[in-house]
Each structure stands twice: as structure tokens, then as C-alpha cells.
mmCIF file of the C-alpha atoms, coordinates in Angstrom:
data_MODEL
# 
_entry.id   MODEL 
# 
loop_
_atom_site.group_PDB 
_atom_site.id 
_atom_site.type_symbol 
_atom_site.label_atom_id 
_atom_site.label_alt_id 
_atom_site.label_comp_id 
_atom_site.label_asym_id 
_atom_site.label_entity_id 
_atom_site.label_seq_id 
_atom_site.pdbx_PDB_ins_code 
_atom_site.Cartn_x 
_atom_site.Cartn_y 
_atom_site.Cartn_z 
_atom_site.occupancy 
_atom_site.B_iso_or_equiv 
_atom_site.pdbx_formal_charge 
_atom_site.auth_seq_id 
_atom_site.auth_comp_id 
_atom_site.auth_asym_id 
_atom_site.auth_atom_id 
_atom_site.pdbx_PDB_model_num 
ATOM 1  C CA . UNK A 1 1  ? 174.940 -28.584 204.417 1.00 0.00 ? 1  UNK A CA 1 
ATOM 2  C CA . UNK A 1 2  ? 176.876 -31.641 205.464 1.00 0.00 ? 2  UNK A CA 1 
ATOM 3  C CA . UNK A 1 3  ? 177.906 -32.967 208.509 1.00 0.00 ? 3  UNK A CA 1 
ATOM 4  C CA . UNK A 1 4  ? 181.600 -34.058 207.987 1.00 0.00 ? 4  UNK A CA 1 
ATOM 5  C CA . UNK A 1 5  ? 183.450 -35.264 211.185 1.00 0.00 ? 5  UNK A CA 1 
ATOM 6  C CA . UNK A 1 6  ? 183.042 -35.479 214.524 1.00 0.00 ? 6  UNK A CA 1 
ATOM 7  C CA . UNK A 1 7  ? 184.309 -31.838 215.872 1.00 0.00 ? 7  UNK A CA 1 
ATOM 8  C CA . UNK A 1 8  ? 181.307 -30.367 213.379 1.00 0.00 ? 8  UNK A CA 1 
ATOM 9  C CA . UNK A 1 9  ? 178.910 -32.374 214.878 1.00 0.00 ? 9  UNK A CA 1 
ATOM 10 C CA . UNK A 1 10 ? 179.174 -31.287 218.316 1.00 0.00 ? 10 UNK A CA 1 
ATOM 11 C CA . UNK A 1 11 ? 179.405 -28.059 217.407 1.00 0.00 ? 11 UNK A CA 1 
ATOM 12 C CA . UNK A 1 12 ? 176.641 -27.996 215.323 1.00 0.00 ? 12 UNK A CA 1 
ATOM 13 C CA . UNK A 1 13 ? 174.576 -29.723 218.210 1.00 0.00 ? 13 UNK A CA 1 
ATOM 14 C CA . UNK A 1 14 ? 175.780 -26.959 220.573 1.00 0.00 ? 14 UNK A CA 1 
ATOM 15 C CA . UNK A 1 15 ? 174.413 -24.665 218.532 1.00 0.00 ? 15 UNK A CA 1 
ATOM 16 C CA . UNK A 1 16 ? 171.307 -26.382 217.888 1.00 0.00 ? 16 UNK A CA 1 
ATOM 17 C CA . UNK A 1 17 ? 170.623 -26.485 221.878 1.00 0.00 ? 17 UNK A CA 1 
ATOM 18 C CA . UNK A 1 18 ? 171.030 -22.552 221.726 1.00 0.00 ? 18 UNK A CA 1 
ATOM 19 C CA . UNK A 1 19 ? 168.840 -21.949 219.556 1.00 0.00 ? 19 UNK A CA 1 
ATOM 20 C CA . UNK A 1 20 ? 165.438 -21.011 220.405 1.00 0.00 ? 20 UNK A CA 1 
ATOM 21 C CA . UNK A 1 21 ? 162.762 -21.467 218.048 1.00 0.00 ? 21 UNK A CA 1 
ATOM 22 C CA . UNK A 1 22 ? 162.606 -24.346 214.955 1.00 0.00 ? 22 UNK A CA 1 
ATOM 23 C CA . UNK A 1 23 ? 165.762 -25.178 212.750 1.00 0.00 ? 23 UNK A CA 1 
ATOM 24 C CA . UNK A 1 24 ? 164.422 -27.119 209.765 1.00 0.00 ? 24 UNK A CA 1 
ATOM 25 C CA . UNK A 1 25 ? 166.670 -29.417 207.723 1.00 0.00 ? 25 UNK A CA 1 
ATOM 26 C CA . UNK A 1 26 ? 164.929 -30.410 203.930 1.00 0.00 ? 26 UNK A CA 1 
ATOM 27 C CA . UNK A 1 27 ? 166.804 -32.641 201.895 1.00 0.00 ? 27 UNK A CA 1 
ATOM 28 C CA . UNK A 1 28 ? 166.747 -32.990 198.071 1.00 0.00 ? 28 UNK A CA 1 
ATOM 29 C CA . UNK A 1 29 ? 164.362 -35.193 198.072 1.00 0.00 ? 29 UNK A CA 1 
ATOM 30 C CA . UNK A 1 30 ? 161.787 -32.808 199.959 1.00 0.00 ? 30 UNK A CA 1 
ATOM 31 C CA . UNK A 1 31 ? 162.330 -34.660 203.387 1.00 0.00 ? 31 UNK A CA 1 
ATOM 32 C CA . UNK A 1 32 ? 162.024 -32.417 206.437 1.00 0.00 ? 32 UNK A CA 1 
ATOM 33 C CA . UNK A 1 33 ? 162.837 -32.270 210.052 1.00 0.00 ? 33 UNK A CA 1 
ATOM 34 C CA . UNK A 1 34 ? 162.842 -30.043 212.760 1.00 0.00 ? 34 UNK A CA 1 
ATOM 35 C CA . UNK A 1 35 ? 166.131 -30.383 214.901 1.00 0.00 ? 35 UNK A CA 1 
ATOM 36 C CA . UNK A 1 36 ? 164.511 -28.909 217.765 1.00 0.00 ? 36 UNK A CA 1 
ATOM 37 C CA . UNK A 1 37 ? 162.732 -32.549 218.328 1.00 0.00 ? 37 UNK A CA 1 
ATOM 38 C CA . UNK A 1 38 ? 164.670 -34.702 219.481 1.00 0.00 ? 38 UNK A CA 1 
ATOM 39 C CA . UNK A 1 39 ? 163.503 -37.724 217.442 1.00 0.00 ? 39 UNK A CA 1 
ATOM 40 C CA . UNK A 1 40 ? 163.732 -35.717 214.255 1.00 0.00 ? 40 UNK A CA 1 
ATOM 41 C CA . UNK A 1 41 ? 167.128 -34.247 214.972 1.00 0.00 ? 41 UNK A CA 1 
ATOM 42 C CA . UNK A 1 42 ? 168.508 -37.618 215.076 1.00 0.00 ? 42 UNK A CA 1 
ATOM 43 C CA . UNK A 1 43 ? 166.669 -37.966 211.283 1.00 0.00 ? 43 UNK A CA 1 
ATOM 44 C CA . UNK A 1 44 ? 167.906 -34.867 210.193 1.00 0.00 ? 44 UNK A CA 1 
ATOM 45 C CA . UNK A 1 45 ? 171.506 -35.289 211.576 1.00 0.00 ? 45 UNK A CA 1 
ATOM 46 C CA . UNK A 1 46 ? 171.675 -38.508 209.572 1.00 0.00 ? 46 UNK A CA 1 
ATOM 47 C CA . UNK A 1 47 ? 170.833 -37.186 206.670 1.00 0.00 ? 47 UNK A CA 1 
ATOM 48 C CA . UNK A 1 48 ? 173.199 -34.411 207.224 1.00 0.00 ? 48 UNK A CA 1 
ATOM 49 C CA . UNK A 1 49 ? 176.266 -37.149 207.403 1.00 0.00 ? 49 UNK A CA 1 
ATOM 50 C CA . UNK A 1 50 ? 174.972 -39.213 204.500 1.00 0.00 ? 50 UNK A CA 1 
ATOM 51 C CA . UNK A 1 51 ? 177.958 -39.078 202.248 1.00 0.00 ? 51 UNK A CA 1 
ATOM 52 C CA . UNK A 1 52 ? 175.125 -40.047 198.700 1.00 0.00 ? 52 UNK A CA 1 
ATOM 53 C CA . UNK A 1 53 ? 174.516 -37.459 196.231 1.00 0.00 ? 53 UNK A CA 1 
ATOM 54 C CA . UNK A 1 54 ? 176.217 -34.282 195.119 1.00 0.00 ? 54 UNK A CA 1 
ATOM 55 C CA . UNK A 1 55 ? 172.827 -32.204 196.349 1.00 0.00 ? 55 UNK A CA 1 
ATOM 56 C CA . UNK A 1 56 ? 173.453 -31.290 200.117 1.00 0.00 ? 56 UNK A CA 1 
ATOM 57 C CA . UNK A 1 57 ? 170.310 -30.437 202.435 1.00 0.00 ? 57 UNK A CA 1 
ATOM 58 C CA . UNK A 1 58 ? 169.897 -27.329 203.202 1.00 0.00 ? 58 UNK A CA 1 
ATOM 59 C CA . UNK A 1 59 ? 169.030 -25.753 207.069 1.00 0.00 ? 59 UNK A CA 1 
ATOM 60 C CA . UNK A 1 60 ? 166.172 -22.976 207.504 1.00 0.00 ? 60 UNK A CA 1 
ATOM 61 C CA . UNK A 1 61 ? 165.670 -21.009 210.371 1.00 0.00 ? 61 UNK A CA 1 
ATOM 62 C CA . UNK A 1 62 ? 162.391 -19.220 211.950 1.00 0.00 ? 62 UNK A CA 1 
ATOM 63 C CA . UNK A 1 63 ? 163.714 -16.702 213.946 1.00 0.00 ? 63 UNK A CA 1 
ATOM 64 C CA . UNK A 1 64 ? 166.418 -13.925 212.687 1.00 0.00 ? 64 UNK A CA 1 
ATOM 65 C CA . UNK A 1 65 ? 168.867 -14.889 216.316 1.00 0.00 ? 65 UNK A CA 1 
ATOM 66 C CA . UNK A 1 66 ? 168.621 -18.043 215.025 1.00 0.00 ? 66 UNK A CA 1 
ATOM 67 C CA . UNK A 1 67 ? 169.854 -17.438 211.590 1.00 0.00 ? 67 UNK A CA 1 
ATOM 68 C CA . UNK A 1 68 ? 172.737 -15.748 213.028 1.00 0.00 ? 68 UNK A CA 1 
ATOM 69 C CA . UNK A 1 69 ? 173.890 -18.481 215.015 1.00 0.00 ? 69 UNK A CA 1 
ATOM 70 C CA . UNK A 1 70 ? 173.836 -20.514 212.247 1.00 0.00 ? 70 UNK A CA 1 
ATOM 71 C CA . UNK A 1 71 ? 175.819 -17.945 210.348 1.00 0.00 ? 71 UNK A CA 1 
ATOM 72 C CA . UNK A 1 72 ? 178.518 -17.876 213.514 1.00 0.00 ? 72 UNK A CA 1 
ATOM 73 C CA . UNK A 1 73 ? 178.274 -22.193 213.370 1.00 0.00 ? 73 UNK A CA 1 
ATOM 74 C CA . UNK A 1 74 ? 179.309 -22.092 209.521 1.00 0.00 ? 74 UNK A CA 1 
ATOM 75 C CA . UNK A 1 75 ? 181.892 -19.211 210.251 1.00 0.00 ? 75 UNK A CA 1 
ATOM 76 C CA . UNK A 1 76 ? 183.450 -21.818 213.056 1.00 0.00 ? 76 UNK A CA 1 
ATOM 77 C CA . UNK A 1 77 ? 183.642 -24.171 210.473 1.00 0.00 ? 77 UNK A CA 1 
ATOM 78 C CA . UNK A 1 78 ? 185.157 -22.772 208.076 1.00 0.00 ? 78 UNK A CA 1 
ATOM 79 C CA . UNK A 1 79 ? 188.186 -21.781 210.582 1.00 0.00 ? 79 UNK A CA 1 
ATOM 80 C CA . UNK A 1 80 ? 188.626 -25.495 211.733 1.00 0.00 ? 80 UNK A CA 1 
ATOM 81 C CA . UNK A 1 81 ? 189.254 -26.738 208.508 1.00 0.00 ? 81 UNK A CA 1 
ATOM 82 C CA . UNK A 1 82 ? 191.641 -23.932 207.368 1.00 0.00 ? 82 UNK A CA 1 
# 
């Protein structure tokens, strides 16, 4: 998943903050972070914006609440760039 302007990334950081258990992002290259650290959030977020390569990282997460306000974060998404 990328990252691509400004309105996504605070939204995306909002629902980071509610979320209550680790939200991994791995990269192509097999680079990970947890975005529940702050220092690594800041990593992962980065790699998130990188505009490089066609492969996009992809986010994981370890509990099922979480998953589904990922699912309501991508859903959001989609409806501010229609």
C-alpha cells in the first residue's frame, strides 16, 4: 500500500493510533516495521511514500479489530479520491 498525499497520511495515522495491537508494514525487499513504535512507524511511513518500484508494501495486522479498521481506512480512501 502507498501513502499518496497528505489527507491519506493523517488518516492513516489516525487509524494507526486506534489500533490496538501490532500493524506490520514489509516491503518488497523483506524490510519490516511495526507502526505501533514510534521510531519504526516513521521507517515504515517512509517507505510507504517512496514513489520507487512498481511492488507496493504490504500492511499485516495481529488482531481481527485491527484488520477491520484497516479495511474501513482503505474504504475512506477510496471515497476521497472518487
Amino acid at each position: 500500500m502507498k501513502i499518496r498525499n497528505n489527507e491519506e497520511l493523517k488518516l492513516f495515522e489516525e487509524t494507526l493510533d486506534r489500533c490496538s495491537a501490532s500493524v506490520l508494514v514489509m516491503t518488497p525487499q523483506g524490510d519490516q516495521y511495526d507502526l505501533k513504535d514510534p521510531m519504526q512507524r516513521c521507517l515504515g511511513i517512509a517507505e510507504m511514500i517512496r514513489e520507487e518500484g512498481a511492488e507496493e508494501p504490504e500492511l499485516f495486522a495481529s488482531s481481527r479489530e485491527d484488520e477491520m479498521r484497516l479495511f474501513k481506512f482503505l474504504d475512506a480512501r477510496e471515497k476521497m479520491s472518487a
